[in-house]
C-alpha positions in Angstrom: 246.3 92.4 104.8 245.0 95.2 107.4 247.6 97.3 108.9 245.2 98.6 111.3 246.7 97.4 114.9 244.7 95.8 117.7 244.8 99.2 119.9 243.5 101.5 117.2 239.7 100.5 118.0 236.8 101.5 120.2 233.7 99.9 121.0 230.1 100.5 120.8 227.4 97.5 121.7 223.6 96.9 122.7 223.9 95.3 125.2 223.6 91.7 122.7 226.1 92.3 120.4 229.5 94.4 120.0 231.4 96.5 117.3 234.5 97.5 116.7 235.5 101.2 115.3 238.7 102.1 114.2 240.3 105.4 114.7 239.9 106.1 110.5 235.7 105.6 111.3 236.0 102.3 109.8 233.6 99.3 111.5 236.0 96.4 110.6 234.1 94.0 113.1 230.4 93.4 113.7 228.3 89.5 114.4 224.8 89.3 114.6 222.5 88.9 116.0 224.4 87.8 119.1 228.3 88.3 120.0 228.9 84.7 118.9 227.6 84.9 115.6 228.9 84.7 112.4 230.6 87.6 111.4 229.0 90.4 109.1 232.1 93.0 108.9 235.4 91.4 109.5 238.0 93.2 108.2 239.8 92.9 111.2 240.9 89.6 110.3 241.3 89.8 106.1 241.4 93.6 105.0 240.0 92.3 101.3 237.0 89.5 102.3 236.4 90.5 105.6 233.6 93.4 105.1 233.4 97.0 106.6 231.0 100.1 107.1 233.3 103.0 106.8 232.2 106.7 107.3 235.4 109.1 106.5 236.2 112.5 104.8 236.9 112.3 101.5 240.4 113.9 101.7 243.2 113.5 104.1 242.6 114.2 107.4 243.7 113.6 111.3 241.7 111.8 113.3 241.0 111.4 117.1 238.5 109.6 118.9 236.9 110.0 122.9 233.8 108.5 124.2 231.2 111.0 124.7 231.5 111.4 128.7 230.1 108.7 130.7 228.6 107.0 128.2 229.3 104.0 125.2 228.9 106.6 123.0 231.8 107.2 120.6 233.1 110.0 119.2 235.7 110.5 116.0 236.5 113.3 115.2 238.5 114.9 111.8 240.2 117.7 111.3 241.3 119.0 107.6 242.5 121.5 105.4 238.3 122.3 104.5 236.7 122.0 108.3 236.4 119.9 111.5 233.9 117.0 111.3 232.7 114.3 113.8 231.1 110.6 113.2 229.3 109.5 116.4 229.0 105.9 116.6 226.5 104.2 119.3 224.1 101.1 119.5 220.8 101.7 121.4 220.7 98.9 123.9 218.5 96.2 123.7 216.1 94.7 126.2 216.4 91.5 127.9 214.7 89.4 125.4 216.6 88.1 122.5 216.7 89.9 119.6 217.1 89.8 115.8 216.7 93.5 115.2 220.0 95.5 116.0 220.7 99.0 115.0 224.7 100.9 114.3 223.6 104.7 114.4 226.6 106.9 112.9 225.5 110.6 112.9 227.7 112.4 110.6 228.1 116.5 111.4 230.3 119.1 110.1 231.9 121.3 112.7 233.8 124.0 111.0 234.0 124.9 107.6 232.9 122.3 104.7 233.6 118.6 105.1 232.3 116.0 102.7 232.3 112.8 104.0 232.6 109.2 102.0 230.3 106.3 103.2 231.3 102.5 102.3 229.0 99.5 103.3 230.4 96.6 102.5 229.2 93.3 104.6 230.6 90.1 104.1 227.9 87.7 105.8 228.5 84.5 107.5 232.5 84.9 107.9 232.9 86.1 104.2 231.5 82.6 103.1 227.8 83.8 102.1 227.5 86.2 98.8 224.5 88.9 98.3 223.4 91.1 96.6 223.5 95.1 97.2 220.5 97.7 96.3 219.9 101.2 96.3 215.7 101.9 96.7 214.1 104.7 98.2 215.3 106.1 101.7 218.7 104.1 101.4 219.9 100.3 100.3 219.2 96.9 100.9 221.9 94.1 101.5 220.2 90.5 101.0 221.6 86.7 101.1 219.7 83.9 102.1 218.6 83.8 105.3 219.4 87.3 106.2 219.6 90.8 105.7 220.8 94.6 106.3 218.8 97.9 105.8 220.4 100.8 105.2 218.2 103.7 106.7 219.4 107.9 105.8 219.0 110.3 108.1 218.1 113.7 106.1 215.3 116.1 105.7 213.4 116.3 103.1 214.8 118.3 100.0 218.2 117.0 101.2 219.2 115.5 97.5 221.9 117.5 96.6 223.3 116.3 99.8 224.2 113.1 99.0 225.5 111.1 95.9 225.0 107.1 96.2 226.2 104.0 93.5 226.4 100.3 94.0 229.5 98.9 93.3 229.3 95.2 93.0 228.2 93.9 96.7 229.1 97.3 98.0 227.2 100.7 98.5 229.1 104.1 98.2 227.7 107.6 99.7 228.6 110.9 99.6 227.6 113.6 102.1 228.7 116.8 101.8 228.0 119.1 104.7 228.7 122.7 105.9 229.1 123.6 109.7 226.1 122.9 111.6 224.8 120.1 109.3 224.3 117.1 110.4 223.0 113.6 108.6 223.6 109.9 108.8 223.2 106.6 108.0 221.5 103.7 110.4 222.3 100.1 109.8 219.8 97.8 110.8 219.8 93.9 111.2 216.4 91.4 111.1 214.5 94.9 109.9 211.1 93.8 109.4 210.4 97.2 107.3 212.0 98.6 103.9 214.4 101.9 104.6 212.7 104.8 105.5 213.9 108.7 105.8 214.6 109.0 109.4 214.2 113.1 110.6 217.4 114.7 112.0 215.3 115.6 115.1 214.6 111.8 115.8 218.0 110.7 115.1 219.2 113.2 117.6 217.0 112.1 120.6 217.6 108.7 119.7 221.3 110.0 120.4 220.4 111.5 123.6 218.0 108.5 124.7 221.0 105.9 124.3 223.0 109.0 126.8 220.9 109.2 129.0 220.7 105.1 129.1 224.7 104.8 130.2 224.7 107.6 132.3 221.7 106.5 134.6 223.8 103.0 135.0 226.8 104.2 135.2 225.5 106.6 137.8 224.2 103.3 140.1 228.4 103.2 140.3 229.5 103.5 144.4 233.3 103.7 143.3 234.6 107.0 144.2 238.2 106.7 144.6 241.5 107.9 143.0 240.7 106.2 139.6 237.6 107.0 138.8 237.6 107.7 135.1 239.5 104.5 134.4 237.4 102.2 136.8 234.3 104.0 135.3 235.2 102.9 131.8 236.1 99.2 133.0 232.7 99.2 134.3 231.1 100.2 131.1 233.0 98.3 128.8 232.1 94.9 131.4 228.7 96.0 130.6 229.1 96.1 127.1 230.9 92.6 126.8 227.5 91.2 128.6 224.9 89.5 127.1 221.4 91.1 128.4 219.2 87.9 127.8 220.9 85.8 130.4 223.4 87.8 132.1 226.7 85.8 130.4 229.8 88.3 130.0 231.7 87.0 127.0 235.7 87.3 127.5 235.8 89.3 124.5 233.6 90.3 121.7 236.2 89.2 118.9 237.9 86.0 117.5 241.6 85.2 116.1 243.6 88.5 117.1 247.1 86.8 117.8 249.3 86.7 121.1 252.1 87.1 118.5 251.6 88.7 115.6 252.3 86.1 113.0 251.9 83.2 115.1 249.0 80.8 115.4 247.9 81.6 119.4 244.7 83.2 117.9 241.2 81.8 119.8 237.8 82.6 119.5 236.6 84.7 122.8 232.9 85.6 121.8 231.7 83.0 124.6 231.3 83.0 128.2 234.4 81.4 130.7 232.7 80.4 134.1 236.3 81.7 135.5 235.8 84.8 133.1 232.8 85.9 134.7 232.3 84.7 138.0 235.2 87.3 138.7 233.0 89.9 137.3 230.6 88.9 140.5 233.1 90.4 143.3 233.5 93.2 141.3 230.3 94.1 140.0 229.7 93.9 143.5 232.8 96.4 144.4 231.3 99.0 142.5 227.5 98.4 144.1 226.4 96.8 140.4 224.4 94.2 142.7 221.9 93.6 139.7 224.5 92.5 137.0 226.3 90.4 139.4 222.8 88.7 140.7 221.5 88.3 136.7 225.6 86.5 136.5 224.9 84.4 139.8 221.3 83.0 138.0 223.4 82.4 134.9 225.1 80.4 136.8 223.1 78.5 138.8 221.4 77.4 135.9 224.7 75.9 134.1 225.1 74.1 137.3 221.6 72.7 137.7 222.1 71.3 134.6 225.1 69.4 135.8 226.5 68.4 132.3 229.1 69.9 131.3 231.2 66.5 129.8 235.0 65.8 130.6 235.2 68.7 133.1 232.5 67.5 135.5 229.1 69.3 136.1 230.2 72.2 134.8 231.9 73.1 131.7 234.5 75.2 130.9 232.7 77.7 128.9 229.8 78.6 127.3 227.8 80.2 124.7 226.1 83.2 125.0 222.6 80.9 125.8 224.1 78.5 127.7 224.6 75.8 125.6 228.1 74.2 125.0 228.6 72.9 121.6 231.9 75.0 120.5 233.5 72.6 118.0 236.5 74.4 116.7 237.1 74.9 113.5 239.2 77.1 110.8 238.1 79.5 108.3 241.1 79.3 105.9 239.9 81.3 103.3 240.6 84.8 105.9 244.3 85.8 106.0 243.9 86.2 109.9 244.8 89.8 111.7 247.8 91.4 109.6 248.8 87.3 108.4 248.4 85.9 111.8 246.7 82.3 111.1 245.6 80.5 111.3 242.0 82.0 112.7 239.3 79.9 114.7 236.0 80.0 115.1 234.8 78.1 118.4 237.3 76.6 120.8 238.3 73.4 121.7 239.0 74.5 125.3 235.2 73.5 126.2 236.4 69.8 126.4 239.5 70.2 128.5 239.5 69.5 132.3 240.1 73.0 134.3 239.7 72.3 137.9 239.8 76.0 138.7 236.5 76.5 137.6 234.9 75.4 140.6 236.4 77.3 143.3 236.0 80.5 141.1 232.3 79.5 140.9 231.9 78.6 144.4 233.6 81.8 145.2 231.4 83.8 143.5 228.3 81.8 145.1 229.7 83.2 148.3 230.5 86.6 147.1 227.0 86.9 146.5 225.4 85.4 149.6 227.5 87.9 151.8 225.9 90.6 149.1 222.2 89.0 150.5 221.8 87.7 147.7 220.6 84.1 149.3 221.2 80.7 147.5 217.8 78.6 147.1 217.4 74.9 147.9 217.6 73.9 144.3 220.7 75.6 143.9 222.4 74.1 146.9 221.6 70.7 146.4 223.2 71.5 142.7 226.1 72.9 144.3 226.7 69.7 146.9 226.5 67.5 143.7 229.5 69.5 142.2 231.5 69.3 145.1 230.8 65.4 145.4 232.2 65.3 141.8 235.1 67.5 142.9 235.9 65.3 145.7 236.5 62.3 143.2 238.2 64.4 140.5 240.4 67.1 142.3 243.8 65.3 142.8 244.3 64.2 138.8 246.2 66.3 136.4 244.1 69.1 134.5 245.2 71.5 131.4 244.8 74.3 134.1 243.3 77.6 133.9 246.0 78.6 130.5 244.1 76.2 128.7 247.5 74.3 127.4 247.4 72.0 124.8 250.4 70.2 126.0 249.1 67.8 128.1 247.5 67.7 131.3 249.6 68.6 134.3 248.8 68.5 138.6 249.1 72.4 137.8 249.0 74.3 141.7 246.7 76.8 140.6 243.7 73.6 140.1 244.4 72.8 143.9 244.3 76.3 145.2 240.7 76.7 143.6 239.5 73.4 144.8 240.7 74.2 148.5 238.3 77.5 147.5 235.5 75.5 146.5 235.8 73.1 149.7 236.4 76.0 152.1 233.7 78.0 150.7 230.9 75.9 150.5 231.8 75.0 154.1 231.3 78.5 155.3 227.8 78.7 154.0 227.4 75.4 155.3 228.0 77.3 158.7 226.2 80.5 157.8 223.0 79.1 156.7 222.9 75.5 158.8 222.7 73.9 155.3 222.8 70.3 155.0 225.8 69.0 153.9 228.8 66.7 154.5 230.8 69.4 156.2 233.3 66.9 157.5 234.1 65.6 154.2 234.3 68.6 153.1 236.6 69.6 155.5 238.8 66.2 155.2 238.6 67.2 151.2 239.9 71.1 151.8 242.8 69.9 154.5 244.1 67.7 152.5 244.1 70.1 149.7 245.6 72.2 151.6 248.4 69.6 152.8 249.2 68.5 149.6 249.7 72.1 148.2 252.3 72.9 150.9 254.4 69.5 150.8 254.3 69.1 146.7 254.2 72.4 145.1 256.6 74.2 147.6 259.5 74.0 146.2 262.2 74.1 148.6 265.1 75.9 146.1 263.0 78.0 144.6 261.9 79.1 147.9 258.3 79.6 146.0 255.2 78.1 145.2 255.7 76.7 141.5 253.1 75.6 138.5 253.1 72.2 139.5 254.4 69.3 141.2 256.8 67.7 138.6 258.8 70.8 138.2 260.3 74.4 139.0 258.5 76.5 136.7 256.6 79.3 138.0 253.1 80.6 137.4 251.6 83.9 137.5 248.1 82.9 138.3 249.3 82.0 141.8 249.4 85.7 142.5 245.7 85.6 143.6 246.9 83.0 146.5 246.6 85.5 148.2 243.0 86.6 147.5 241.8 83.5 148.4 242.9 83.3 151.8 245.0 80.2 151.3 247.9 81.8 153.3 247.5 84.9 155.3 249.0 87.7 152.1 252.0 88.9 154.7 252.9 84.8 155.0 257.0 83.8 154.2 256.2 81.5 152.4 253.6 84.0 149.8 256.2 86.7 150.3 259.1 84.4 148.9 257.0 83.3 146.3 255.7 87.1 145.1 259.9 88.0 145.3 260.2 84.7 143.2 257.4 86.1 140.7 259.0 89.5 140.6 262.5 87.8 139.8 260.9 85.6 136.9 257.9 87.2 135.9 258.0 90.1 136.0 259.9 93.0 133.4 258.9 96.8 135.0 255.2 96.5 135.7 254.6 93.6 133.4 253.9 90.2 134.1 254.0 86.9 131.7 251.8 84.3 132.7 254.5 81.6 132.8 257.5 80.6 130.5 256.6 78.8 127.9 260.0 77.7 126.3 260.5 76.1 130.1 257.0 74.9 130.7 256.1 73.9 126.9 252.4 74.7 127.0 252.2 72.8 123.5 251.9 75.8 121.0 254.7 77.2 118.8 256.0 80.5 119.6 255.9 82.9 122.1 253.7 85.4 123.5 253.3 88.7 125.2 252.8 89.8 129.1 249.5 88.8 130.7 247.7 92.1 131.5 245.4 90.0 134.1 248.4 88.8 135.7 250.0 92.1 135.8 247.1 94.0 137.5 247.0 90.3 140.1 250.3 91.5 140.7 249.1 94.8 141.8 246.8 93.2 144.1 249.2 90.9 145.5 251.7 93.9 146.2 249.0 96.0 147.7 247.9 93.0 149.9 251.4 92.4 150.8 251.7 96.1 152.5 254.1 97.2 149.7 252.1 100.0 148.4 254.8 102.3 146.9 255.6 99.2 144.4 252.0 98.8 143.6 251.2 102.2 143.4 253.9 102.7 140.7 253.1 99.0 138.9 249.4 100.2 138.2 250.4 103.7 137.3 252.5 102.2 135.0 250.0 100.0 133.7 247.0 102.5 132.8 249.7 103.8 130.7 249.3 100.8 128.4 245.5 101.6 128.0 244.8 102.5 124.3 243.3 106.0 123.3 240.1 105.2 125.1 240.9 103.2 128.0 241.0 99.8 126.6 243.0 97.0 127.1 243.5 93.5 125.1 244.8 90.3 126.8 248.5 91.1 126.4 250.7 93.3 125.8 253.8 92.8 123.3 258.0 93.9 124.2 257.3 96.9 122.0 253.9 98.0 124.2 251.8 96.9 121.2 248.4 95.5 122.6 247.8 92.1 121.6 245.4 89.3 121.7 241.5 89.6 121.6 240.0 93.1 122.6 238.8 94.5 124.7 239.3 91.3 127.2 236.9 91.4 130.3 239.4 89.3 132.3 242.0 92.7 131.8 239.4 95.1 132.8 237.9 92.8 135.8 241.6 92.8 137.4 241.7 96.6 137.0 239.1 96.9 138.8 239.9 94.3 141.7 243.4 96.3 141.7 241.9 99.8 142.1 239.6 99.3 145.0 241.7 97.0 146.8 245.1 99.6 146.6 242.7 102.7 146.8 241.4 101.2 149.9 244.9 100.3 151.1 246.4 103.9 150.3 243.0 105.3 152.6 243.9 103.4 155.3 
């Protein structure tokens, strides 16, 4: 069972697929070739069949780890009785074709001193389920089982022999690199290599290195964000970047599967796909920080998933997707993995794409408009795709929904689902307007007041002075602190400002916020879970849009301190300030950065 906690990771990508490093230089979690593949390390989930690729000083040593400035470059770095060494992790991104061939550089250098470092490659292929077979041959190893295969490549120069020691150990390979200060070596691990290992030169693995540098800092540079958060917004940006799949533009929610909401409990889901709510958020702001290209490659993603107009029990679009756009996620349980230190049991897929989320269509349609007041103009096709969506929504809006929590409990009239219809309605008439489409605008407006009505007679709930989850109950919901984003009410209102004090009351413990209460609003799960870290950056927002700014000032302050080591953030976070849930979640780092510009802007003005 790993002991290794959710927080004690960075990550490294190409822009196709993600890994995970933990602070020890261990890679306990790595798919390929695309985020939602099958699993090749995965000790994350079951230390002993999960697979790793550890590079670590052979004695006992202290470790610390930074990203190399500006960059998705990491860096760990030891410190022992012998010397100071460093592993530098980084994946050279990828074009925008698909690919089969991805490459984990890890440069190895002693700093001070003398440092001998151990090397373990270990991969467990296809979730642990497929067996091969390890072999050392000239310039490094080979890892083979049918239908795939790793090369090992070494990075040396020539004569370097006495540098290294190498065995096989059943499926694994072991290395040893001793080094004195100044040295440096490593190791490259390559997926779909269509070549044996070869003896890659020091001086090319070094401006490979500075090639994959110079890469994140000429995007990150395209960044117009220049306010009071800078560092932390910067590394939002890059880890959104990271979590998105270059072929078609799809950000996945997170680029790992089965890490618990509570540890021991079974509220462990499979992330590695793409949420149309997820990442049509990203759009406004990818477009906050002037990343107009990402948020136009999201908004084509998009269009084409509602073109296609089949997306089953949840109308012309469904709820999410895989990485290519297609939508078969049958969930299922791999029951020979322990799960993430015993949590069980662990999933692969998720039965979420068949539920009805009404949300989704207001966050899309939102997006849409995000995007047109960007210029980024909606075509004819994509219009007349859009009016066909909003003629299902007009059919289907006022029927109960599992909601954007994705409950298992049974479908509720949950408030949120309204609020994001009257979105979709009210947008969709504003471009309407703006670009004389045609359109039945007065439908549409019939469909968005009456939304509207019904939200104010059956969700208000008069002792509670608040809006509440939904309209057979007094529960409240955290996800109705972006009411206030959408224009619904004006953010100032009585009735929003009773509502937020109601939130606060309920909610909210310091700067934390749960999503909802799930002992009073069974959401059809057993146990409990931790704050929403979405929901507690919303709450920032919604404070900041309120005009109390001395409260949300202090509320994010307080919530960067739960950022790990390197400024990541999983879905939740536990009553000891343990991250938990799947990591690094885009959702988390999305509402950070909505948060930041809109209280930075506030605090300006």
């Amino acid at each position: 069972m790993t002991e290794t906690t959710i927080a004690e990771h960075a990550l490294i990508g190409d822009l196709q697929t993600a890994a995970l490093v933990t602070t020890d230089g261990s890679i306990d979690w790595f798919c390929a070739p695309r985020f939602d593949s099958a699993s090749v390390f995965g000790a994350l989930l079951d230390d002993e069949r999960g697979g790793r690729f550890r590079v670590r000083p052979a004695g006992a040593c202290a470790s610390s780890q930074m990203y190399h400035p500006d960059t998705a470059v990491l860096i760990t770095r030891f410190s022992g009785p012998d010397g100071i060494g460093e592993v530098v992790d980084f994946m050279p991104p990828c074009g925008d074709a698909p690919a089969k061939r991805h490459r984990i550089a890890r440069l190895v250098r002693c700093v001070r001193g003398r440092m001998t470092f151990d090397v373990l490659v270990a991969p467990r292929f296809d979730y642990g389920r497929r067996p091969h077979r390890a072999m050392l041959v000239k310039n490094g190893a080979v890892f083979t089982a049918p239908g795939m295969s790793l090369v090992l490549h070494a990075v040396r120069e020539p004569g370097d022999e006495q540098l290294a020691e190498a065995r096989v150990e059943g499926e694994d390979v072991h290395l040893r690199i001793a080094l004195d200060a100044g040295q440096v070596r490593g190791v490259v691990l390559e997926t779909g290599a269509d070549a044996p290992p070869r003896e890659i030169g020091v001086a090319e693995f070094t401006a490979l290195f500075e090639s994959t540098v110079d890469w994140w800092r000429t995007w990150l540079a395209r960044s117009s964000y220049r306010g009071r958060w800078r560092e932390i917004v910067d590394r939002s940006a890059i880890t959104l970047k990271l979590l998105t799949y270059a072929p078609t533009g799809g950000l996945v929610a997170a680029p790992t599967l089965g890490l618990p909401e509570q540890i021991g409990g079974e509220r462990n889901w499979d992330y590695r796909y793409t949420w149309v709510r997820d990442a049509s958020f990203s759009v406004s702001a990818l477009l906050a920080l002037g990343f107009a290209e990402e948020a136009a490659r999201f908004g084509n993603w998009l269009g084409d998933r509602i073109r296609e107009g089949d997306g089953g029990a949840s109308g012309p679009l469904a709820v999410l997707y895989r990485v290519d756009g297609t939508s078969d996620l049958r969930e299922e349980r791999l029951a020979h993995w322990s799960g993430h230190r015993g949590s069980s049991p662990v999933r692969i897929g998720n039965a979420a794409s068949g539920q009805l989320q009404l949300d989704i269509y207001g966050e899309a349609l939102d997006s849409v408009f995000a995007a047109d007041r960007a210029g980024f103009e909606l075509p004819h096709q994509g219009w007349t795709a859009l009016r066909a969506a909003l003629d299902w929504l007009g059919d289907h809006w006022d029927q109960p929904e599992e909601g954007i929590w994705e409950t298992r409990g049974g479908r509720k009239r949950f408030t949120y689902g309204r609020l994001m219809s009257w979105v979709a309605f009210d947008r969709a008439i504003r471009l309407a307007d703006t670009h004389g489409r045609p359109a039945p605008v007065e439908d549409w407006t019939w469909q968005r007041d009456s939304i509207h009505s019904q939200i104010l007679s059956r969700s208000w709930h008069r002792t509670r002075n608040a809006f509440v989850q939904h309209d057979t109950g007094d529960e409240l919901d955290a996800a109705l602190l972006r009411m206030p984003r959408t224009g619904f009410l004006p953010p100032k209102d009585p009735l929003w400002l009773s509502t937020l004090d109601a939130i606060k009351a309920d909610l909210v413990t310091d700067s934390l916020v749960y999503r909802y209460d799930p002992v009073s609003s069974p959401d059809g799960l057993a146990g409990g879970e931790g704050t929403f870290s979405l929901c507690s950056f919303d709450y920032v927002d919604a404070l900041t849009r309120a005009g109390r700014l001395e409260e949300a000032r202090t509320a994010f302050e307080k919530m960067l301190t739960y950022a790990n080591h390197v400024g990541l953030y999983a879905e939740e976070i536990a009553p000891t300030g343990e991250q938990l849930g799947n990591f690094p979640q885009a959702f988390t780092h999305l509402a950070l950065i909505d948060a930041a510009v809109t209280l930075d802007a506030a605090l300006d003005r």
